[in-house]
Structure formats: C-alpha cells, structure tokens
C-alpha positions, 0 to 999 in steps of 0.5 A: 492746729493753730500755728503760733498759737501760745500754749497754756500749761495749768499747774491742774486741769480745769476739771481736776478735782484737787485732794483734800485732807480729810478733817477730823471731824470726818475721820471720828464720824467715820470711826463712829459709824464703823462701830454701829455697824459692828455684828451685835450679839444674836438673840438667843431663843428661851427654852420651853417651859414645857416638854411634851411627855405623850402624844395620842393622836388618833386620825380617821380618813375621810376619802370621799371628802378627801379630808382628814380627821385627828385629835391629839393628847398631849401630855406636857411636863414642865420644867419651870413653873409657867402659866402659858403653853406656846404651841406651833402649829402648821398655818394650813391646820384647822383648830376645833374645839 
C-alpha cells in the first residue's frame, strides 16, 4: 500500500490487446477458404461389366493337413462389351493355376 502515491489510470492495460477491424483482404481469404472446404460430390462406384451367371464350386477337406481345397466355375455374362474381369477375393486366399 503506498500512501500518497498518485494513481495512474490508462485508457487500456498494458497487456490489453486492442481490437482490430478486419480488412478485406482477410474477410475474401476467409470467404475463399470457406469454399474449399465445402462437401464435394462422392465418386460413384462403375457398375460391373459383368455378372456372374453360375457358380460350380466343388471342395475337398483335408483333416490331417487341416487344409482346404476348392475349384470354382464361374460363368459370367456381360452387360457392356469389356476386355478385363475385375474379381475380388479374400486377401488369406491362395490362387493356383
């Protein structure tokens, strides 16, 4: 407490910040942005070019090997002229030809 101290009042404290106005500048990169980041369409999946017709698929089990055997016939029937077959298969499946 300091007695006959003078009191000094500032118009803002010392670590105020003071307000700006935003320039126009600022408010267009703000409106450009806000754009960009809009939702933009989704990519739509291509329907297959083919369609499996049949399937005959015949297994055997192996219980010693603890294996599993299978061929699969596949008829496909197409519904636009192609020249590849896109199959998916499981990633664990082992392909022989």
């Amino acid at each position: 407490m300091y007695i006959g101290a003078e009191l000094k009042t500032f118009e803002r404290g010392p670590m105020a910040l003071r307000r700006r106005v935003p320039s126009p500048i600022f408010v267009l990169l703000l409106i450009f942005l806000s754009s960009l980041a809009a939702p933009l369409r989704a990519q739509v999946p291509q329907p297959p070019n083919f369609l499996a017709d049949h399937y005959d698929v015949s297994a055997t089990l192996d219980t010693i090997g603890q294996s599993i055997s299978a061929t699969a016939k596949i008829d496909f029937k197409a519904v636009e002229a192609s020249s590849t077959v896109r199959v998916e298969l499981h990633p664990n499946l082992v392909v022989k030809e």
